[in-house]
N, CA, C and O atoms as a GROMACS GRO file, in nm:
protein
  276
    1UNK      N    1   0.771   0.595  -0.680
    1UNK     CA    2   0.632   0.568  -0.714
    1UNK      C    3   0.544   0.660  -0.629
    1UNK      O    4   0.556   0.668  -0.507
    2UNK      N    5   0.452   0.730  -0.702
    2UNK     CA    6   0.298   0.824  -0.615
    2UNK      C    7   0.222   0.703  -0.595
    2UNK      O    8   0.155   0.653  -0.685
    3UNK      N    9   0.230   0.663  -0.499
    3UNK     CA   10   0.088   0.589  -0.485
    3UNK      C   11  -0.006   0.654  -0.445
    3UNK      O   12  -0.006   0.723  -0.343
    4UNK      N   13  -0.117   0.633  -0.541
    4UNK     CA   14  -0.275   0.707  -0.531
    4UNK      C   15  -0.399   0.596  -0.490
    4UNK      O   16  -0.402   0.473  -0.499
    5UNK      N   17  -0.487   0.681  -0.447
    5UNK     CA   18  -0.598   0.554  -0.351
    5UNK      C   19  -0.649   0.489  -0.492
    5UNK      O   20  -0.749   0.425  -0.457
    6UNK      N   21  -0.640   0.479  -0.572
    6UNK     CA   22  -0.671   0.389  -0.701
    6UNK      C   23  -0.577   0.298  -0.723
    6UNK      O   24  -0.613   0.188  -0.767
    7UNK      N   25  -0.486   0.315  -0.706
    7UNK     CA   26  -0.427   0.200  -0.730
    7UNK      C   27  -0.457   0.091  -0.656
    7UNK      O   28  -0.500   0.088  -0.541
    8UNK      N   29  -0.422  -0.028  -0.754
    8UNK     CA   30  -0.467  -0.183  -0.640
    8UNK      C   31  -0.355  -0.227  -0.511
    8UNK      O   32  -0.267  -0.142  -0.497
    9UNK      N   33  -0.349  -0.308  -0.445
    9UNK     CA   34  -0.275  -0.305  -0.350
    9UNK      C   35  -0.185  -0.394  -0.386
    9UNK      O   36  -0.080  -0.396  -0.323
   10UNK      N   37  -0.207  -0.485  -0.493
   10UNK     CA   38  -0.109  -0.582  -0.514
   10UNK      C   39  -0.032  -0.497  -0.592
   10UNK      O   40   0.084  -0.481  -0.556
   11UNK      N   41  -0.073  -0.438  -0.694
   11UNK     CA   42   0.019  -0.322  -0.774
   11UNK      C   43   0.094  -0.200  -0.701
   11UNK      O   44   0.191  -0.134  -0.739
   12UNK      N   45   0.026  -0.193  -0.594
   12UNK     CA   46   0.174  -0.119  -0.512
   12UNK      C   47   0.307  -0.241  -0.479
   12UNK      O   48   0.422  -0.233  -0.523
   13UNK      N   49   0.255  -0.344  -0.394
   13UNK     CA   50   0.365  -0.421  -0.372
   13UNK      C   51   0.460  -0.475  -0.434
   13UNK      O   52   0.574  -0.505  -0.399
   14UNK      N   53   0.397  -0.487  -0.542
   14UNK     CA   54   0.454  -0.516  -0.669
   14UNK      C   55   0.566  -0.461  -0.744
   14UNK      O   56   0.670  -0.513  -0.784
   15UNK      N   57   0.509  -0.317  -0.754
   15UNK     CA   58   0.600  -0.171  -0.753
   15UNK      C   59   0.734  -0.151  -0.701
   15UNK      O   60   0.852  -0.147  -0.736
   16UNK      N   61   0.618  -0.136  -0.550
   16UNK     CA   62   0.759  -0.072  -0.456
   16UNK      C   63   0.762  -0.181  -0.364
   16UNK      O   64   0.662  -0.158  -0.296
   17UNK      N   65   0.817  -0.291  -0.317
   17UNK     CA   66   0.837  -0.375  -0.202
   17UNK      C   67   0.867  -0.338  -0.133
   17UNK      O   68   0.870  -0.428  -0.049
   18UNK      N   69   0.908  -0.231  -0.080
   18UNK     CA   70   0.923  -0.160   0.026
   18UNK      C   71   0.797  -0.134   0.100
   18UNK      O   72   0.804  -0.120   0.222
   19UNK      N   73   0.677  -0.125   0.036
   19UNK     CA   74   0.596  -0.046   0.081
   19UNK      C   75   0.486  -0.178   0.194
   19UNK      O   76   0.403  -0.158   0.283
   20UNK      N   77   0.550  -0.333   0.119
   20UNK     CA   78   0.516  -0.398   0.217
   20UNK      C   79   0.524  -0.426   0.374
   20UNK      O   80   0.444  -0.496   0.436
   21UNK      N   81   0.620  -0.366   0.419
   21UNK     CA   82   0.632  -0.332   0.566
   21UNK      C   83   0.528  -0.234   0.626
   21UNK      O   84   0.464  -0.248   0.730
   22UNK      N   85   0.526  -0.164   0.565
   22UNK     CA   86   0.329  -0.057   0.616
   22UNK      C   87   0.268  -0.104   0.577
   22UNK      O   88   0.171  -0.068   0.643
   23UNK      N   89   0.225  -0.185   0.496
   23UNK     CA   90   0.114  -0.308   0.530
   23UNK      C   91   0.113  -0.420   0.660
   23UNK      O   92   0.011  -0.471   0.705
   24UNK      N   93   0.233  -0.439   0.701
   24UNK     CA   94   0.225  -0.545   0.776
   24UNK      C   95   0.239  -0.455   0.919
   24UNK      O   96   0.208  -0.523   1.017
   25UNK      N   97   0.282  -0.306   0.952
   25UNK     CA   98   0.317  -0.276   1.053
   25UNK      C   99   0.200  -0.182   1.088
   25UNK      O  100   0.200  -0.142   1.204
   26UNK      N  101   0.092  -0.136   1.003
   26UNK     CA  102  -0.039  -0.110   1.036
   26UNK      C  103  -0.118  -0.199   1.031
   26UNK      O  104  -0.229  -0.162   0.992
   27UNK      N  105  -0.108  -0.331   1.060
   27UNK     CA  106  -0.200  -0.440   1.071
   27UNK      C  107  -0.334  -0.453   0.923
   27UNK      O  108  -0.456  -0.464   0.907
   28UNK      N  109  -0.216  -0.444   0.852
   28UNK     CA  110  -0.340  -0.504   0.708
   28UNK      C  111  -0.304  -0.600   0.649
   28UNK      O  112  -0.206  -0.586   0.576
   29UNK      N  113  -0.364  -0.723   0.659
   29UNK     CA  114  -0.384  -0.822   0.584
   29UNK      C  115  -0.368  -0.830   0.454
   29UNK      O  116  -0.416  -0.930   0.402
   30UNK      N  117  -0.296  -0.726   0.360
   30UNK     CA  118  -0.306  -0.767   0.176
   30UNK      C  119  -0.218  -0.833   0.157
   30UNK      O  120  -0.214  -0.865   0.038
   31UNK      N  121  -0.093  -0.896   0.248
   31UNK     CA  122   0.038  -0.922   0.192
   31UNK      C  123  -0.014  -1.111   0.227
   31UNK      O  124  -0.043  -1.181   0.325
   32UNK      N  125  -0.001  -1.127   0.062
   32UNK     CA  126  -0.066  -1.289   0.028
   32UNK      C  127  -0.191  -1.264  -0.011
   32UNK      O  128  -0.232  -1.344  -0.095
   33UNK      N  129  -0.291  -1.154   0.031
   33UNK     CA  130  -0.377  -1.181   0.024
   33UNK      C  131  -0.492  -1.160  -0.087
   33UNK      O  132  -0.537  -1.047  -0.107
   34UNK      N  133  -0.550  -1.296  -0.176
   34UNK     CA  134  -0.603  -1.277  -0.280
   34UNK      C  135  -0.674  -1.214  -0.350
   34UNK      O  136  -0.682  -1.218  -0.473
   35UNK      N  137  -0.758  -1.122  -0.242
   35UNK     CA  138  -0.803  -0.964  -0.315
   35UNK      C  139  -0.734  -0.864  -0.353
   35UNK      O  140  -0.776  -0.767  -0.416
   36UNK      N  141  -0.636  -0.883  -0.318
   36UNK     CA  142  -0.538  -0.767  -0.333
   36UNK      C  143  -0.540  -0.709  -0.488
   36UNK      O  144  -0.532  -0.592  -0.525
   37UNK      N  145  -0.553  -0.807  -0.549
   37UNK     CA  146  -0.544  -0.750  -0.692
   37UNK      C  147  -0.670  -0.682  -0.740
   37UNK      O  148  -0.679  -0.642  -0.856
   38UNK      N  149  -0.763  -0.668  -0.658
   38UNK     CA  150  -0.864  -0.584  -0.704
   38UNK      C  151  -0.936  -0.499  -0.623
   38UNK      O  152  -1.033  -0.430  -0.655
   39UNK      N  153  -0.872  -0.509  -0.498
   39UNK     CA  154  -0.911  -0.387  -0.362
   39UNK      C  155  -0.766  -0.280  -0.384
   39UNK      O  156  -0.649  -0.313  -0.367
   40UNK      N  157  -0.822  -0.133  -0.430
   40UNK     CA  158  -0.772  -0.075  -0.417
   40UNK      C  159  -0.691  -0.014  -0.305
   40UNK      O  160  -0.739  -0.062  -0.202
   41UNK      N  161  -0.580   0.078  -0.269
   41UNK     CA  162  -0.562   0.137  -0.139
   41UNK      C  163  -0.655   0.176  -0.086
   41UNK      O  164  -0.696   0.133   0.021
   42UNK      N  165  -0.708   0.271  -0.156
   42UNK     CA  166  -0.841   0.341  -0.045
   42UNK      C  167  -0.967   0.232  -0.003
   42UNK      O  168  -1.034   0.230   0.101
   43UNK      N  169  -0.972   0.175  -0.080
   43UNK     CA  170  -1.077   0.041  -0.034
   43UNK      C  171  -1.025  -0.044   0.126
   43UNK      O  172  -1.088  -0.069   0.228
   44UNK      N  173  -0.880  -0.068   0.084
   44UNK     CA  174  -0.813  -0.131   0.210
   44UNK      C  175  -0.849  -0.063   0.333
   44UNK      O  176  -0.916  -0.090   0.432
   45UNK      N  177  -0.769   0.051   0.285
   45UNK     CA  178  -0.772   0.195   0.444
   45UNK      C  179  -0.938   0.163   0.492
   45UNK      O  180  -0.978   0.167   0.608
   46UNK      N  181  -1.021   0.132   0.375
   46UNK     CA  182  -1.161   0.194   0.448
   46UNK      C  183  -1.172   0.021   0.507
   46UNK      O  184  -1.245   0.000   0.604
   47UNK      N  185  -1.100  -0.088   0.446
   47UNK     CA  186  -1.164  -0.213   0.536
   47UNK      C  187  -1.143  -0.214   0.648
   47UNK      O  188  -1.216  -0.273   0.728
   48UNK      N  189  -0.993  -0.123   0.697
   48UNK     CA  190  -0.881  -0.200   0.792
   48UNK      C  191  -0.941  -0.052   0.907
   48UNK      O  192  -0.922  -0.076   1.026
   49UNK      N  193  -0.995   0.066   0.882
   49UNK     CA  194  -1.024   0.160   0.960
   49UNK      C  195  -0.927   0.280   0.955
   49UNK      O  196  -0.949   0.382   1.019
   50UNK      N  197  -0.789   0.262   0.855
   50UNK     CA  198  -0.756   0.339   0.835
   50UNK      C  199  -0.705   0.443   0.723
   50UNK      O  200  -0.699   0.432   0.601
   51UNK      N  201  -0.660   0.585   0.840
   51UNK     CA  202  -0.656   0.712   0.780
   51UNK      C  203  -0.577   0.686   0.616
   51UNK      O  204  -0.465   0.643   0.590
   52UNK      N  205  -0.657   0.720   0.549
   52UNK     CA  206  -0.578   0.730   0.398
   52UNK      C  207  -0.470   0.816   0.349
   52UNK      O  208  -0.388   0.797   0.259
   53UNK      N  209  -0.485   0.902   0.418
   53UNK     CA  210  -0.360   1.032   0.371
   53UNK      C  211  -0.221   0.964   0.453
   53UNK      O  212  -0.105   0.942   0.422
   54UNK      N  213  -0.330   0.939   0.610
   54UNK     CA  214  -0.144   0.884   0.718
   54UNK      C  215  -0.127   0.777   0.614
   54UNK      O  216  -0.040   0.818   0.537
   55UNK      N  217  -0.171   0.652   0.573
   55UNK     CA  218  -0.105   0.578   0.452
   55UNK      C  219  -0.067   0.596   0.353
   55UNK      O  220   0.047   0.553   0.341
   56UNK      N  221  -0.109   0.645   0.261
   56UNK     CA  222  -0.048   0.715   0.125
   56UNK      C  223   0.102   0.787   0.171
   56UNK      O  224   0.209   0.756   0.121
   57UNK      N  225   0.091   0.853   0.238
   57UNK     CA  226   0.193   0.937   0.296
   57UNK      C  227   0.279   0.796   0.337
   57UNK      O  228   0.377   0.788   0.263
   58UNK      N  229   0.276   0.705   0.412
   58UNK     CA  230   0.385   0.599   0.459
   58UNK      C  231   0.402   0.560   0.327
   58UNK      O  232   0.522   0.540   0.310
   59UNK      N  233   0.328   0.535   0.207
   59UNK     CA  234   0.380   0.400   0.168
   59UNK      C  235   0.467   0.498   0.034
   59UNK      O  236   0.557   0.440  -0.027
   60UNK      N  237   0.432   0.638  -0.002
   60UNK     CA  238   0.514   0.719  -0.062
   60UNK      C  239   0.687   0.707   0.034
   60UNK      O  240   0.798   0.693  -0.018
   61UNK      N  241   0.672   0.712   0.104
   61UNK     CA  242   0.781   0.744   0.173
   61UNK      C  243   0.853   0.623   0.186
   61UNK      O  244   0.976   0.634   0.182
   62UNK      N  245   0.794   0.483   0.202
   62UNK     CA  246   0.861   0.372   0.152
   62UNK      C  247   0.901   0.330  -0.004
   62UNK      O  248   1.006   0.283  -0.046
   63UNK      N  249   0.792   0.362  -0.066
   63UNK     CA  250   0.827   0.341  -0.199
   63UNK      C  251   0.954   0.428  -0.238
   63UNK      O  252   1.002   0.372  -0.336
   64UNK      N  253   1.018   0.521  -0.211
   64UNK     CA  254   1.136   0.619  -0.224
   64UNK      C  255   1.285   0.521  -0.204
   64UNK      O  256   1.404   0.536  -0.231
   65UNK      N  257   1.204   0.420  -0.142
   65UNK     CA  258   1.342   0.344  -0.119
   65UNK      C  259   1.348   0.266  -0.202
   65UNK      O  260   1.462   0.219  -0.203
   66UNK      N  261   1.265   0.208  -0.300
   66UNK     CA  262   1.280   0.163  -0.426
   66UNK      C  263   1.280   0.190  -0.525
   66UNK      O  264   1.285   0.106  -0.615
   67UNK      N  265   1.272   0.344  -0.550
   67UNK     CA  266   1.343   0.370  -0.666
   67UNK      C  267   1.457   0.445  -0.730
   67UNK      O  268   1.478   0.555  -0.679
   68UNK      N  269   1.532   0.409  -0.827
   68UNK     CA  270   1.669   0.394  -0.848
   68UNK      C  271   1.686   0.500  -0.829
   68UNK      O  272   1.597   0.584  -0.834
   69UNK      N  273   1.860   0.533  -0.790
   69UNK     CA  274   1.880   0.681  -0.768
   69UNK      C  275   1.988   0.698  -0.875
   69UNK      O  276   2.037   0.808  -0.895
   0.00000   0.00000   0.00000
């Protein structure tokens, strides 16, 4: 999966479950959490203070582990 700052955050997790561990290990609150389905990534990065590329970049690199080889 590319995850792009448009996408929602529940629709990454959703995706790639993998990518829930960089949510929880950069200290962001989406995992449970009921906005998720309509706060995009880049919306998050900008709630939580962070860099969007260093995230996109983690959660690409997690999502790799969920999909089939």
């Amino acid at each position: 999966m590319d995850v792009q700052p448009w996408h929602a955050v529940a629709a990454v997790m959703d995706r790639a479950p993998a990518t829930i561990r960089v949510f929880l290990d950069h200290r962001m609150h989406c995992v449970g959490c009921p906005i998720a389905r309509f706060h995009s990534v880049e919306e998050a990065c900008r709630e939580h203070g962070l860099a969007l590329a260093r995230i996109l970049a983690a959660f690409d690199a997690a999502a790799r582990v969920d999909e089939p080889s």
